[in-house]
N, C-alpha and C positions, 0 to 999 in steps of 0.2 A: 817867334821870329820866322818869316817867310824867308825859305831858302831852295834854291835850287836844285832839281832832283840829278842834272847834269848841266855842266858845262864843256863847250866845243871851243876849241881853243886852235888860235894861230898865228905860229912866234913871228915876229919880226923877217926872220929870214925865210918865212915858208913852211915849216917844219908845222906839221900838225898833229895836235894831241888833246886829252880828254880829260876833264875833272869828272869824276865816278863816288858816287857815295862808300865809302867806307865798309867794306863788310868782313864779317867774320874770320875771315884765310887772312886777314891782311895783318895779321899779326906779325908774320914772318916780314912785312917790308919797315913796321915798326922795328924788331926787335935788329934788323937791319941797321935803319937809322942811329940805332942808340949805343953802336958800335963805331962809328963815325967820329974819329974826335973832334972835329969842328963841329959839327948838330950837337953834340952833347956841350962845346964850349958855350958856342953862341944863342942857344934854346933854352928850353926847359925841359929837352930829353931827359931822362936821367941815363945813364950809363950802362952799356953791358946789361941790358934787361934779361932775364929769363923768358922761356916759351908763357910759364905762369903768368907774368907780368906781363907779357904782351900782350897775352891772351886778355887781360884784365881791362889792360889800356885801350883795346880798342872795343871792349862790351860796354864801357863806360861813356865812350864815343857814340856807341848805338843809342845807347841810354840818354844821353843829351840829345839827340836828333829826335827821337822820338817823345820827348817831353818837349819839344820845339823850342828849347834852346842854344840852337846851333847846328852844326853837322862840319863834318871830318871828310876830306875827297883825297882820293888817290890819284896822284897826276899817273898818266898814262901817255905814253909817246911810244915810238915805234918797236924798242925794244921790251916795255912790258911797264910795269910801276914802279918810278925811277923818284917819287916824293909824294908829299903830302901837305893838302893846305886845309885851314880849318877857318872855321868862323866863331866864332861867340857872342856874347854881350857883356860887355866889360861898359860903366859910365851908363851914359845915354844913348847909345849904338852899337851897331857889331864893330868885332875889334878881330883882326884878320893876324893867322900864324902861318908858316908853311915852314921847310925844311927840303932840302933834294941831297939825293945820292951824288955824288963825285962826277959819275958816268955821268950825269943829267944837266951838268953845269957851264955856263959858258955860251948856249944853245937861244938862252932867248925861252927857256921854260918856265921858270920864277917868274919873271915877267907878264908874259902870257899868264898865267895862274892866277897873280896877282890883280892884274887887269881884267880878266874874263870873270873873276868872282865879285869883287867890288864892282866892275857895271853890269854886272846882272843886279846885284843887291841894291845901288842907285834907281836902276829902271825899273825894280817891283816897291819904290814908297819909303828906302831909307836915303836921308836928307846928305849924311856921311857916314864914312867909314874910317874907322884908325885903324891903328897899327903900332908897333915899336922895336924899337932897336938896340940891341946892348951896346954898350959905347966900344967904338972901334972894330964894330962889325960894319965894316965898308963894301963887301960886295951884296949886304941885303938894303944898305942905305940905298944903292945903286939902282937896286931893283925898287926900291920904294917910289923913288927919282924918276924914274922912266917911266912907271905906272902912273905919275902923276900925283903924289903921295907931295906934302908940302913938310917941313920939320918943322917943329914947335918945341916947346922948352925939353930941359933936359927936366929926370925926376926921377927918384930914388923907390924904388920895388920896396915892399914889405919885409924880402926877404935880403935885403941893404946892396941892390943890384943896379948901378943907374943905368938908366936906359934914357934914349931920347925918343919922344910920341912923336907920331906921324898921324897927315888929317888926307883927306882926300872928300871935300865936299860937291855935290851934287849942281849942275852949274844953274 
C-alpha cells in the first residue's frame, strides 16, 4: 500500500497541524491514549498499557509500514502530539483508525486527520476508503460525517462488537 510519508493539515477554523510517521519515542503518546477511558471504550486501545507494551505497539506499527502494509501518524498541532491516525488494509482497501487526546478535541483535528489522509490516499490510485464505528460513538460518527464518510450497514466484529462501516469513495 502506497502511503504518505507526511501529511499537512488544516482544520476548518484555521488551526494548522501535521500527520508525521510514527516513530519510536512515540510510545509514551500511545501509552497516553490507553489511559484515556473513552480511546480505550470506543477503540481497540487496550487499557493501561505498560512502557513494555507500548514500546511493542508501536515497533509493530514500524513493522507494518515497512512491509507496506499501512503506517500509523501522529497528529501534531501546536501544542506537541495530541493523537494518532492509522491506515491499513482491511477487505479490498485501506481502512482508516485514529483516536485524540481530550486536549485535542472539539478543534476540527479528527476531522482534518481524517480528511487530509483519505485524500491523500484517494489521489495516489485508491478508488475508497472505509472506516468504522462502535455503535453509539457519536462524536467519531460526526467526524466520519464531515470528512465525507457515507454509513452503511451495521456488523458484528469477530470479537462480538457491533460497529457500523463507513465508505468514503473517490468521485
Amino acid at each position: 500500500m502506497l502511503v504518505p510519508d507526511a501529511v499537512d493539515l488544516t482544520t476548518a477554523r484555521g488551526e494548522v497541524a501535521r500527520l508525521r510517521p510514527v516513530e519510536e519515542d512515540d510510545w509514551r503518546l500511545d501509552q497516553e491514549l490507553s489511559r484515556v477511558p473513552d480511546v480505550t471504550r470506543w477503540t481497540y486501545y487496550p487499557p493501561d498499557v505498560d512502557e513494555e507494551e507500548a514500546r511493542r505497539r508501536v515497533a509493530r506499527n514500524l513493522e507494518i509500514r515497512a512491509a507496506g502494509r499501512g503506517a500509523r501518524y501522529i497528529i501534531v498541532a501546536g501544542e506537541g502530539s495530541v493523537g494518532t491516525i492509522g491506515v491499513g488494509t482491511r477487505g479490498a482497501g485501506p481502512f482508516l483508525f485514529y483516536a485524540l487526546l481530550p486536549v485535542a478535541r472539539g478543534r476540527g483535528l479528527a476531522t482534518a486527520a481524517v480528511t487530509g489522509l483519505a485524500g491523500w490516499l484517494l489521489a495516489h490510485g485508491e478508488t475508497s476508503v472505509a472506516a468504522s464505528t462502535m455503535v453509539g460513538n457519536t462524536a467519531s460518527e460526526r467526524v466520519l460525517e464531515r470528512a465525507g464518510f457515507v454509513p452503511g450497514e451495521l456488523d458484528v466484529e469477530p470479537d462480538g462488537v457491533t460497529v457500523r462501516r463507513w465508505l468514503l469513495v473517490a468521485p
